[in-house]
VOPAGU-2260 file (C-alpha; in pm, 1 decimal, decimal comma):
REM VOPAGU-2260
SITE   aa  ch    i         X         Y         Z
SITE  UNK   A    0    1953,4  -12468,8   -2874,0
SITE  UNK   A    1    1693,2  -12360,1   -3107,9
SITE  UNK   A    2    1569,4  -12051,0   -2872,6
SITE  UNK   A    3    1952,0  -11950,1   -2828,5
SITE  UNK   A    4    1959,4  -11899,7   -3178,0
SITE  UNK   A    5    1656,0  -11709,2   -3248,2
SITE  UNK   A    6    1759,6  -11533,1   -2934,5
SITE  UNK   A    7    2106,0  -11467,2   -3154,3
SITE  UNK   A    8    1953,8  -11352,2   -3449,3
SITE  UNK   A    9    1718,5  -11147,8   -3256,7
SITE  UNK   A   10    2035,8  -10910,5   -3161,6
SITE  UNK   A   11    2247,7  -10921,0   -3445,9
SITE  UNK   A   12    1919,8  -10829,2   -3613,6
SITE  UNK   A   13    1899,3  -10546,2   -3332,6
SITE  UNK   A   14    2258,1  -10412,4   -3384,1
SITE  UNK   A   15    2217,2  -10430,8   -3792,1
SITE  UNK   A   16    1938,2  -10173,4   -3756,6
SITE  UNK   A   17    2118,6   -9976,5   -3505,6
SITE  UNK   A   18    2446,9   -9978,2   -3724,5
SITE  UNK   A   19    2211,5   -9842,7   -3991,3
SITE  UNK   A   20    1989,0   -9645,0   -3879,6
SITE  UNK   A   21    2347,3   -9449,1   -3671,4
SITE  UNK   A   22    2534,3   -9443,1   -4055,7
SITE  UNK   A   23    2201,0   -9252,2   -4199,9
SITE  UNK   A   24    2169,3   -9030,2   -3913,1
SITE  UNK   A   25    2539,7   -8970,9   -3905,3
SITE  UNK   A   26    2599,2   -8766,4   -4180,8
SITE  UNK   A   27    2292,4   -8535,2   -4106,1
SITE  UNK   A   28    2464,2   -8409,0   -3763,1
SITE  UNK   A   29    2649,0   -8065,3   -3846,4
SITE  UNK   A   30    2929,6   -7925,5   -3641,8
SITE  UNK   A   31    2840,7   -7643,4   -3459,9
SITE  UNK   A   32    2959,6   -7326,3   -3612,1
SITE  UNK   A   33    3166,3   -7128,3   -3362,6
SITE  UNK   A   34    3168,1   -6728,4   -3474,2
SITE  UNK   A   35    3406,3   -6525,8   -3248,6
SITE  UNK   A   36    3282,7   -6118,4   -3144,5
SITE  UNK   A   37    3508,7   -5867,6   -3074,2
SITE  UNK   A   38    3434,8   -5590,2   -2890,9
SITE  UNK   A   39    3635,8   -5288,9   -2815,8
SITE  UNK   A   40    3433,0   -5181,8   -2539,5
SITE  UNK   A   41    3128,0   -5326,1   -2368,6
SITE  UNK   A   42    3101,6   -4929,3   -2121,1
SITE  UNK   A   43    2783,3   -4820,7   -2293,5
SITE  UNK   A   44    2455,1   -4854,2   -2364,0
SITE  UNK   A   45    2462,1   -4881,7   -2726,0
SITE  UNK   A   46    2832,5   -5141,9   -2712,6
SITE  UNK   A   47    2669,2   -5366,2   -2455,7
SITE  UNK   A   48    2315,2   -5422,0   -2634,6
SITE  UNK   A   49    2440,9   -5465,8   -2967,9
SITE  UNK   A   50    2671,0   -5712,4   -2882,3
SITE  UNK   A   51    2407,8   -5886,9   -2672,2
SITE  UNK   A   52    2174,3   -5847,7   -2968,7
SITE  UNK   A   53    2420,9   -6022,4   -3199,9
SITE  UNK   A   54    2509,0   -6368,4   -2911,3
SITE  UNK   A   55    2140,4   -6369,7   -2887,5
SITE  UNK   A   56    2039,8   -6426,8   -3269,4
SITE  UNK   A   57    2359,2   -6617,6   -3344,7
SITE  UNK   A   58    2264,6   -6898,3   -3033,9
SITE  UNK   A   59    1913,6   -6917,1   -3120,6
SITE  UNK   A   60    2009,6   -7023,0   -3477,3
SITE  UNK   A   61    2229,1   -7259,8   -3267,9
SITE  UNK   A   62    2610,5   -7133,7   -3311,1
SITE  UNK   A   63    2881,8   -7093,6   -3025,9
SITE  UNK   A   64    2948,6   -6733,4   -2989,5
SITE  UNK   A   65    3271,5   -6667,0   -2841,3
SITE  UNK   A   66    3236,1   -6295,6   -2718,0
SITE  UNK   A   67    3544,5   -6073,9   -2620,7
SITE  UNK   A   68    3571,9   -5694,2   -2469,8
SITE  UNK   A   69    3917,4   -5530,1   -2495,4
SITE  UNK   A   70    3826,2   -5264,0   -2224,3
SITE  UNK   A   71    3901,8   -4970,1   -2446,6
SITE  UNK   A   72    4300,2   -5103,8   -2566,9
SITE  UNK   A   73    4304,1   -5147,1   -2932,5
SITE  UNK   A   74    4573,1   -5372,9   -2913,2
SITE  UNK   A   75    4400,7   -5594,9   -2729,1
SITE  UNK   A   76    4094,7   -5600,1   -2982,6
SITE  UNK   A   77    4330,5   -5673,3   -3275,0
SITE  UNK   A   78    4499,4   -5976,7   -3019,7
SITE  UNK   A   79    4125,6   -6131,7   -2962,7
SITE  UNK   A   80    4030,7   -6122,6   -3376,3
SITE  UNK   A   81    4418,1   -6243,3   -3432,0
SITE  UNK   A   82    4293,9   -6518,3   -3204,5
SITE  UNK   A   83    3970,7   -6629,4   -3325,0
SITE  UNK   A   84    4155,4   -6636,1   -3671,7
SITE  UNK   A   85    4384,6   -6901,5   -3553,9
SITE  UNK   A   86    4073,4   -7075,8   -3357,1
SITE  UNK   A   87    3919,2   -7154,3   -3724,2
SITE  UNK   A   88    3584,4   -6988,4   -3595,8
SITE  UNK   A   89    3351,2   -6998,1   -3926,6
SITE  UNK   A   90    3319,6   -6662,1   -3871,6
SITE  UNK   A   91    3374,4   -6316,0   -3692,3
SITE  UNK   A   92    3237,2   -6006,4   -3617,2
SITE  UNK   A   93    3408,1   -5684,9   -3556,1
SITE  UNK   A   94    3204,6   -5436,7   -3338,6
SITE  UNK   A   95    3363,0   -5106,4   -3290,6
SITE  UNK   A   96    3699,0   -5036,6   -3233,9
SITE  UNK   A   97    3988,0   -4827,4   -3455,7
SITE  UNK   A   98    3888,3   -4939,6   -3772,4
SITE  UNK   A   99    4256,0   -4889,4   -3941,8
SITE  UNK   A  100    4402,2   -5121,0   -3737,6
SITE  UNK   A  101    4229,2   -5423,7   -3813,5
SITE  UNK   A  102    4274,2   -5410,3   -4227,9
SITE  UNK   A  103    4595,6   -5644,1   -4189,4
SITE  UNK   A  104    4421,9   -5895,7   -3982,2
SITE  UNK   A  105    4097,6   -5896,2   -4162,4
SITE  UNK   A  106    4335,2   -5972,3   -4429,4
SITE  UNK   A  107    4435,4   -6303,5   -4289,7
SITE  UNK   A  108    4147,7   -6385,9   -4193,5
SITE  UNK   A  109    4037,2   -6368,3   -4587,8
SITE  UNK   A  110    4320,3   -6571,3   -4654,3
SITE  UNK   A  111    4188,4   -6851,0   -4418,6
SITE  UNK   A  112    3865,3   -6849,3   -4551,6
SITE  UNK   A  113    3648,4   -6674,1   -4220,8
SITE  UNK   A  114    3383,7   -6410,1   -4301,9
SITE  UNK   A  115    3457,4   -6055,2   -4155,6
SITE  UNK   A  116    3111,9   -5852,1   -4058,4
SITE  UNK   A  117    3161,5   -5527,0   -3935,0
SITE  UNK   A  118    2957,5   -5314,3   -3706,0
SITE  UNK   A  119    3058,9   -4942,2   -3726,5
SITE  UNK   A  120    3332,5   -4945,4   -3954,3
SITE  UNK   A  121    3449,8   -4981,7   -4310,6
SITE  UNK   A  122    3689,0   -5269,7   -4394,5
SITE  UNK   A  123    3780,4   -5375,2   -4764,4
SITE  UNK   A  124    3861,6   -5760,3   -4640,0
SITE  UNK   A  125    3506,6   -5753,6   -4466,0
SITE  UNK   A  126    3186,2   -5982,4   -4641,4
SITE  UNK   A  127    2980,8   -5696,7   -4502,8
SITE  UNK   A  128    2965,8   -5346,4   -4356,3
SITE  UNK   A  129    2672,2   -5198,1   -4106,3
SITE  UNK   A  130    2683,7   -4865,8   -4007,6
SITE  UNK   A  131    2445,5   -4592,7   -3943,9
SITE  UNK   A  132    2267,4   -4307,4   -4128,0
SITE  UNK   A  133    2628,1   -4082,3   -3983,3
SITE  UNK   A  134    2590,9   -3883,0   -4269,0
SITE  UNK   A  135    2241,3   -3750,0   -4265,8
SITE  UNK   A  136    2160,8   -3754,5   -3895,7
SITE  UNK   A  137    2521,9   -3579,0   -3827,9
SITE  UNK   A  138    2409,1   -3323,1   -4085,2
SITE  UNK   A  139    2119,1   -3244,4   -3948,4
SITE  UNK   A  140    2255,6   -3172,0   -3614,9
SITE  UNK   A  141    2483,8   -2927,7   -3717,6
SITE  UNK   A  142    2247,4   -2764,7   -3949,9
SITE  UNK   A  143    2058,2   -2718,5   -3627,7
SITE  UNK   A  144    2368,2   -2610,6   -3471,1
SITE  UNK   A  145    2439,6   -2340,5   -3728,6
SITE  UNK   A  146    2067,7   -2172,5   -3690,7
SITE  UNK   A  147    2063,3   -2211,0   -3246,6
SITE  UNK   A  148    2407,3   -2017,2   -3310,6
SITE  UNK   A  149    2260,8   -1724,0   -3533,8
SITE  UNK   A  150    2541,2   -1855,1   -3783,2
SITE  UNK   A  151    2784,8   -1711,6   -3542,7
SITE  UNK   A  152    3010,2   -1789,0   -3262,6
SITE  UNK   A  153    3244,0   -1997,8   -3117,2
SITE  UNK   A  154    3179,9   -2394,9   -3052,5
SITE  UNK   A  155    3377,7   -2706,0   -2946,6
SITE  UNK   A  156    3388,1   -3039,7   -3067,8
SITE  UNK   A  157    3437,7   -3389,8   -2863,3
SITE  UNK   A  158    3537,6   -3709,8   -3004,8
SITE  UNK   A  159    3713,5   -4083,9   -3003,5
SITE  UNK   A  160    3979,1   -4159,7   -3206,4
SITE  UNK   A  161    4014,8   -4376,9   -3453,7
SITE  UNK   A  162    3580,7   -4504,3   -3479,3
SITE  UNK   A  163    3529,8   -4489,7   -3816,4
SITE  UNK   A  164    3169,8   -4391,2   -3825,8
SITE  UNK   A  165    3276,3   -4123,7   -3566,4
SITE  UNK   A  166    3517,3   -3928,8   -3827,4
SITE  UNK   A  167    3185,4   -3992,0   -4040,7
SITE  UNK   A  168    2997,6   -3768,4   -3797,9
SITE  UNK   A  169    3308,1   -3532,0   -3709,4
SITE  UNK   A  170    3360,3   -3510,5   -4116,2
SITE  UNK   A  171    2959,1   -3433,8   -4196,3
SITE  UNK   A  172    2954,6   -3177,1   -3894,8
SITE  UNK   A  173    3226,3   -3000,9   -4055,6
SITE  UNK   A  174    3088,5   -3023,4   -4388,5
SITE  UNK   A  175    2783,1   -2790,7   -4300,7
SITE  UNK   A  176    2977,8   -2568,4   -3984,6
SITE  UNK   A  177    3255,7   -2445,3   -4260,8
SITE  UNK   A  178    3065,8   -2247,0   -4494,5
SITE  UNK   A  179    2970,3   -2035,8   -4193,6
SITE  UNK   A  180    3290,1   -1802,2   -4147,8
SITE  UNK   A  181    3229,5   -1610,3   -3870,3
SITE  UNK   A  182    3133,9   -2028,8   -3698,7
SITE  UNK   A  183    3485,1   -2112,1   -3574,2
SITE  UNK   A  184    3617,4   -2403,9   -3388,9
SITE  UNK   A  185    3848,1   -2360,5   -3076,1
SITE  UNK   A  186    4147,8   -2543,9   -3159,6
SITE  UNK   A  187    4068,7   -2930,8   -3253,0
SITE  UNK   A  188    3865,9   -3192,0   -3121,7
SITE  UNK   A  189    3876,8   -3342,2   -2776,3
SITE  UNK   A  190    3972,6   -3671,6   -2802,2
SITE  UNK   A  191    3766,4   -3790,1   -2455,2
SITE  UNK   A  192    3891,7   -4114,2   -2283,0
SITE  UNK   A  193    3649,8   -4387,7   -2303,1
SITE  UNK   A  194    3755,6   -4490,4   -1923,0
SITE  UNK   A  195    3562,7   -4199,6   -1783,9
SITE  UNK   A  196    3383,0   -3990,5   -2036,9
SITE  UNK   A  197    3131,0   -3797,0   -1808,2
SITE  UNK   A  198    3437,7   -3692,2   -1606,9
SITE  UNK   A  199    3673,3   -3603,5   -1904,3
SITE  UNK   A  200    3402,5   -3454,9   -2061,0
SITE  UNK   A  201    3267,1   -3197,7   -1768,4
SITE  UNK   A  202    3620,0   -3089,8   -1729,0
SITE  UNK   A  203    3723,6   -3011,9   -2085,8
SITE  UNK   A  204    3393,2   -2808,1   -2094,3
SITE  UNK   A  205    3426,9   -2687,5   -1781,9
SITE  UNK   A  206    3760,5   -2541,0   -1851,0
SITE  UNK   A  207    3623,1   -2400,0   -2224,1
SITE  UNK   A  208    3357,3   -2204,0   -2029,6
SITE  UNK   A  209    3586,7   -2031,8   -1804,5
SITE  UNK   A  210    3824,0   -1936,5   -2117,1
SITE  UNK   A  211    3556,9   -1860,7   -2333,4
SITE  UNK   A  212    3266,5   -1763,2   -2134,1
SITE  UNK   A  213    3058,7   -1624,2   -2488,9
SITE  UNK   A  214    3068,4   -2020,8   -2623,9
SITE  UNK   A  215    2762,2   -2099,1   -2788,1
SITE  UNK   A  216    2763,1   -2471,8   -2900,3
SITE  UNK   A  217    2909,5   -2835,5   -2833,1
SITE  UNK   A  218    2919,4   -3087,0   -3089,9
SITE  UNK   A  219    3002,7   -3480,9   -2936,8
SITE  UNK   A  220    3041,5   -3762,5   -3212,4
SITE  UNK   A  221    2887,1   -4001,9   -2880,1
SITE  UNK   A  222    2663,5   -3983,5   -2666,5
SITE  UNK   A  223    2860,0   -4014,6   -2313,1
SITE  UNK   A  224    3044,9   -3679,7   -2394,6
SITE  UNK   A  225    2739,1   -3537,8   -2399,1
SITE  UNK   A  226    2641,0   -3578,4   -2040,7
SITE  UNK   A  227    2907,4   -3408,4   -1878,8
SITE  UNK   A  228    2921,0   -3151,5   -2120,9
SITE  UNK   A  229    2539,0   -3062,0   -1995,0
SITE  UNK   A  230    2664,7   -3089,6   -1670,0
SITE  UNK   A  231    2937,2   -2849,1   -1668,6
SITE  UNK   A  232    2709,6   -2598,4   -1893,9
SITE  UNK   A  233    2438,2   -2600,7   -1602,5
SITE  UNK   A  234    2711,7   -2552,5   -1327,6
SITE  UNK   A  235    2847,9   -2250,8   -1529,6
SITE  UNK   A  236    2505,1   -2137,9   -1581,5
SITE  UNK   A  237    2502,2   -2135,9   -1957,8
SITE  UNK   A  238    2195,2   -2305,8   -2033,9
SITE  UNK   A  239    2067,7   -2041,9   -2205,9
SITE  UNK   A  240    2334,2   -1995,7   -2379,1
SITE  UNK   A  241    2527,9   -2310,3   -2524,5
SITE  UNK   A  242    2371,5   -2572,8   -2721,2
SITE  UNK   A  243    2437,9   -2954,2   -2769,7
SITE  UNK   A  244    2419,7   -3194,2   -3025,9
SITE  UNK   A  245    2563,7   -3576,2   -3009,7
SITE  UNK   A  246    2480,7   -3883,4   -3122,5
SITE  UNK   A  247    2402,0   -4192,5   -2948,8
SITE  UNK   A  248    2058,0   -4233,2   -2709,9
SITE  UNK   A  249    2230,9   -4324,5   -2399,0
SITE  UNK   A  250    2021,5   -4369,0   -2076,0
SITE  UNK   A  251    2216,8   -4129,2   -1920,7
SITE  UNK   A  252    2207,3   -3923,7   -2173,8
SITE  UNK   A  253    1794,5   -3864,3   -2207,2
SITE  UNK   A  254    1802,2   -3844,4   -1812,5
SITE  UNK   A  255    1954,6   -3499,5   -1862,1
SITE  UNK   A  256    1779,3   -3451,9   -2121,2
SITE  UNK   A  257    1479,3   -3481,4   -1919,8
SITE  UNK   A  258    1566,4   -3221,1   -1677,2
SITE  UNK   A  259    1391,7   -2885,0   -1667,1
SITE  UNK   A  260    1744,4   -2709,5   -1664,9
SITE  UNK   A  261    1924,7   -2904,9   -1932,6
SITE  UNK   A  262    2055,4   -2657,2   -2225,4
SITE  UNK   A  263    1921,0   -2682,0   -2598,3
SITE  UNK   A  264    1995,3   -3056,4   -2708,3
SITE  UNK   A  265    1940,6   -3273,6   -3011,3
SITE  UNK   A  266    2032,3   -3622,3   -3035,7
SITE  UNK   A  267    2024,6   -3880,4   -3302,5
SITE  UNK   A  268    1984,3   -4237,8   -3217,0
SITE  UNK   A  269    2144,9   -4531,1   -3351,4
SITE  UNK   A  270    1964,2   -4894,1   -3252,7
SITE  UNK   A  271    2154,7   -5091,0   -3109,6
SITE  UNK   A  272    1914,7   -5385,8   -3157,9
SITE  UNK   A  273    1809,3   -5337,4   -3537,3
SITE  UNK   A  274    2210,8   -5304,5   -3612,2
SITE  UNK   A  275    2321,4   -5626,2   -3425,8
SITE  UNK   A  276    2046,1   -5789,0   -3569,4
SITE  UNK   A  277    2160,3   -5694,2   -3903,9
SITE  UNK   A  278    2495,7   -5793,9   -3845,9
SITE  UNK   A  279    2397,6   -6144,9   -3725,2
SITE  UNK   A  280    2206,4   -6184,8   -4008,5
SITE  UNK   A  281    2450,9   -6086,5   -4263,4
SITE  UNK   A  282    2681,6   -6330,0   -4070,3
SITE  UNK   A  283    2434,3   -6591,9   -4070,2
SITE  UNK   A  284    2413,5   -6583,9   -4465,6
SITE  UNK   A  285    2798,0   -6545,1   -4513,5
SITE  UNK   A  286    2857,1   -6873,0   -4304,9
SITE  UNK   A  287    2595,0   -7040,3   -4576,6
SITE  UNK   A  288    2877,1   -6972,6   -4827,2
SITE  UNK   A  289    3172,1   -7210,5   -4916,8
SITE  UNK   A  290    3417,9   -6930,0   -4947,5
SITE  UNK   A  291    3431,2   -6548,7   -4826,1
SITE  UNK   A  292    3490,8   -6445,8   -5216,0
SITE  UNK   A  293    3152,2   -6634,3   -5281,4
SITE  UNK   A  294    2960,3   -6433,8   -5006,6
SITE  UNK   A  295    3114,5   -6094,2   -5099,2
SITE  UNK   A  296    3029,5   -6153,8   -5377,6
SITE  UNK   A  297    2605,8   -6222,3   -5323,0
SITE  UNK   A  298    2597,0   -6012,0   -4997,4
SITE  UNK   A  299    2548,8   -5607,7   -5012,2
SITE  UNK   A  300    2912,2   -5480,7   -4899,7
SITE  UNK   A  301    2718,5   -5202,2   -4671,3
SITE  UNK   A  302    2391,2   -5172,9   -4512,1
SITE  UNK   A  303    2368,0   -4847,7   -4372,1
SITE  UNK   A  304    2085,4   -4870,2   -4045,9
SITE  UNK   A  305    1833,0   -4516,9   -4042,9
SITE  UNK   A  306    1888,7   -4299,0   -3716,2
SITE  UNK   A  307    1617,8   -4107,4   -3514,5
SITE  UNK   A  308    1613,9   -3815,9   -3332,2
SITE  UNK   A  309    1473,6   -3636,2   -3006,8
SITE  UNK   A  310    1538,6   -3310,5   -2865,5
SITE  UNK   A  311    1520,2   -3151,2   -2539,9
SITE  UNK   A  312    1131,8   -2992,2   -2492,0
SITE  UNK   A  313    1239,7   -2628,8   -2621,5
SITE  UNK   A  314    1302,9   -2786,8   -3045,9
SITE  UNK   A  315    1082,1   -2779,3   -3274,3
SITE  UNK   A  316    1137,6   -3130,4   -3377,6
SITE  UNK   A  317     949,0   -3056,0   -3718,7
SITE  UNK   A  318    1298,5   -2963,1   -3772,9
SITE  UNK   A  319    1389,2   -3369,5   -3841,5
SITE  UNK   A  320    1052,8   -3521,4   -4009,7
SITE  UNK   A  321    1198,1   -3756,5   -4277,9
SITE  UNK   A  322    1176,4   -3561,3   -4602,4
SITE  UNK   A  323     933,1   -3701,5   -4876,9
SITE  UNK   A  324     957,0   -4024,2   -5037,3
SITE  UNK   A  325     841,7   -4098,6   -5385,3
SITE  UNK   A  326     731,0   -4423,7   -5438,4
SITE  UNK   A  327     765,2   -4425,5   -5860,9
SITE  UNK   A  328     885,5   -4168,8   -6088,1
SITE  UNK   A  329     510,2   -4136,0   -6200,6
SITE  UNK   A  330     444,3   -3974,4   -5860,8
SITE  UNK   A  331     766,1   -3784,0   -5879,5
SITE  UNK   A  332     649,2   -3667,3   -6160,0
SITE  UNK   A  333     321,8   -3559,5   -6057,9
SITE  UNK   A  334     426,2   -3395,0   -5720,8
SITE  UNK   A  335     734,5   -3185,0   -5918,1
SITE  UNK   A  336     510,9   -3086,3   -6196,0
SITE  UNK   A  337     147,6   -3127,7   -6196,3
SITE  UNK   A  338      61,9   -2770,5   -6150,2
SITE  UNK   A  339     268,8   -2676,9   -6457,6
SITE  UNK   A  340     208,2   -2743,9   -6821,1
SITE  UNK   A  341     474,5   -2955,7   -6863,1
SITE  UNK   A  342     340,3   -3298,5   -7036,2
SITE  UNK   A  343     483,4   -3666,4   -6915,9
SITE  UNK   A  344     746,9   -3713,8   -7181,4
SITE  UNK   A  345     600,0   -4120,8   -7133,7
C-alpha cells in the first residue's frame, strides 16, 4: 500500500511540474506572422529576384510568406492584396504593379490594421515606400542621349503603363530631352505588352526604322524593351546610327550588350536584392508595431535604393562617376573656397 502511494505521489508530482512548466512556456510561443506578396509579374529578372529576395529574409526571421503573381492583369493583383486583407496577414507587400489602382485597397487594409510596404511605387496608405534613384539615373541617360544625338534628331520612347517609378523615368527623360527643340519625339510612347516584350519591342522599332530611317535614339523605361529594340536596330543596320538607353540590368539585356555589333547603349541598374531586402526589412519593423499609424509614424515613408550604370564598350563611362560628396560643411567649405580670400564666417 505504502509503495502505491509514493508511486501516486510520484506522478501527480510529475504532472504538477509538467502543468507548470507547459503554463510558463505557454505564453512565450508567438503565432507565426503570415505577410502576404503580391506580385504583378514574376517575367523578369529584376520581378523574380526581388520577390525571392523578400520570401527569403521574411522565412529566415521565421514568418509565412504567402507569395502571389498576377501574370501581368492588374485586376488580378488588386484581387490577391483584396485577399490577403481579408486573410488578416500581419502584413503585405506590394511589388510592382499600376500603382493607382491599389490606393482604395491599401485603404482598407489601413482600416484593418495591416502594414502596406511598397516596392516601386508611391502609396499614401503605405507604412513605407522603396523605389529607386529613377530620377537621377533616368537623367543621366538622357543627358547622354541628348549629346550621342548632337542635340538633334528624332527618337522614340517605350514604356508600361501605369508603374509608377516608370512615369518617374518617362517624366525625368522628358525633363532634360525638352529643352532641346530641334530633339522631337515621334508621336507618344509605346506602351509594350509585358507578355512578349522582345517581340513587341523589335516590331515597333522595326516598323520606326523603315518610316523614319534618319532615327537616332531609343529611350525604354525597362530593360526587356531594350533587347528587341537592339535587335531590330542591328537587322536594319543602324548601329551606327541609333542609340539606346533603358533601365533595368536584365540578363538578356547585357548579352546584347556584350556583342561586338550592339548599337551605343547605357543602362542603369536597379538591385533587385538590396531593394527586396529593404522592403523586408521595413516590413519586419512595421510588424513590431501595434498599429500601422504607430509605424508610419517611426518608419521613413520612402527609401529611395542608388542605381548603377554600364555601357556598351564604345562610352566613356566617366560620363556616370558619382559626383562629389562632402562629408561636413567644413570641407564644403574648403573645397568651394579655399583658393579665394573669402574667410569661414565660423
Amino acid at each position: 500500500m505504502g509503495k502505491l502511494i509514493l508511486k501516486s505521489l510520484a506522478i501527480l508530482s510529475l504532472l504538477t511540474v509538467l502543468t507548470f512548466s507547459f503554463s510558463f512556456v505557454t505564453p512565450v510561443l508567438a503565432k507565426q506572422k503570415v505577410v502576404g506578396v503580391s506580385n504583378l509579374w514574376l517575367g523578369n529578372d529584376w520581378n523574380a529576384r526581388c520577390n525571392q529576395t523578400i520570401i527569403d529574409y521574411l522565412e529566415k526571421q521565421g514568418c509565412k510568406v504567402i507569395s502571389t503573381n498576377a501574370g501581368g492583369n492588374t485586376s488580378k493583383q488588386k484581387a490577391d492584396v483584396e485577399n490577403f486583407v481579408s486573410m488578416k496577414v500581419d502584413g503585405i507587400v506590394i511589388k510592382g504593379g499600376e500603382g493607382d489602382a491599389f490606393l482604395d485597397v491599401s485603404k482598407k487594409a489601413w482600416e484593418a490594421n495591416i502594414p502596406v510596404v511598397t516596392v516601386i511605387m508611391f502609396l499614401p496608405y503605405a507604412v513605407h515606400n522603396s523605389v529607386e534613384d529613377s530620377w537621377q539615373g533616368s537623367t543621366n541617360l538622357a543627358v547622354w542621349l541628348v549629346n550621342q544625338m548632337r542635340g538633334s534628331g528624332k527618337y522614340i520612347g517605350m514604356d508600361a503603363a501605369g508603374w509608377h517609378t516608370l512615369e518617374v523615368r518617362k517624366r525625368s527623360f522628358g525633363e532634360v530631352l525638352r529643352w532641346f527643340p530641334e530633339v522631337k519625339m515621334i508621336g507618344k510612347y509605346h506602351e509594350v505588352d509585358p507578355s512578349d516584350p522582345i517581340n513587341n519591342a523589335y516590331k515597333i522599332t522595326k516598323a520606326t526604322l523603315r518610316a523614319h530611317p534618319d532615327l537616332k535614339g531609343i529611350a525604354t523605361t525597362w530593360g526587356l524593351p531594350a533587347v528587341g529594340a537592339i535587335k531590330a536596330i542591328k537587322e536594319m543596320k543602324k548601329e551606327k546610327q541609333v542609340s539606346v538607353i533603358s533601365i533595368d540590368q536584365e540578363a538578356a539585356l547585357l548579352a546584347e550588350m556584350h556583342k561586338p555589333d550592339c548599337p551605343a547603349t547605357v543602362v542603369v541598374g536597379i538591385e533587385p536584392i538590396v531593394q527586396g531586402t529593404a522592403a523586408a526589412k521595413a516590413m519586419e519593423a512595421a510588424m513590431n508595431f501595434k498599429t500601422v499609424q504607430e509605424a508610419k509614424a517611426n518608419l521613413p515613408t520612402l527609401s529611395v535604393i542608388g542605381v548603377s550604370y554600364v555601357g556598351t564598350k564604345d562610352v566613356n563611362m566617366d560620363d556616370f562617376k558619382p559626383k562629389k560628396i562632402y562629408e561636413s560643411v567644413d570641407a564644403c567649405w574648403d573645397g568651394n573656397f579655399s583658393s579665394t580670400t573669402l574667410k569661414k564666417p565660423w
